[in-house]
Phi, psi and omega in degrees: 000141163288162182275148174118331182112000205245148178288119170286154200284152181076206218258150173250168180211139182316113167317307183293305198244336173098341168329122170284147183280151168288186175208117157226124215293145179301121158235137153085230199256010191271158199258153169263112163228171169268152210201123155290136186257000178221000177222212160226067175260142187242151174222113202266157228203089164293138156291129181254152180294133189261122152259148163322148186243327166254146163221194191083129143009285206243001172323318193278354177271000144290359193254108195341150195241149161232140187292172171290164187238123162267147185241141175297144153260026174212101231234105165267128175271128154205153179313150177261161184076000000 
């Protein structure tokens, strides 16, 4: 965990046992939090307000195009040196 109470990216570890922490996922009226598997520390996942990065109907006829990328199905390696 990060200080402040926040998840850090990559693996969390329990405070109390050192244990990497689980993730069990929101169901029903319960929250996604993190859970210790050998003791009983909960670390609870606040929800943040998301905004739409397009909203609207017609956003995506607005939205930057990047050209296609073509790919080989066949893909060669050979050694360096």
């Amino acid at each position: 965990m990060a200080g402040g109470g926040q998840a850090a990216m990559g693996f969390c570890f329990c405070p109390a046992c050192g244990m990497m922490l689980q993730i069990q996922p929101a169901t029903g009226g319960n929250r996604l939090r993190f859970f210790c598997p050998t003791c009983p520390y909960v670390f609870p996942v606040k929800n943040k307000e998301v905004e739409p990065i397009f909203s609207g109907d017609d956003a995506m006829k607005f939205a930057p195009k990047t050209p296609p990328v073509r790919t080989s199905p066949f893909l060669f390696l050979e050694p360096l040196g």
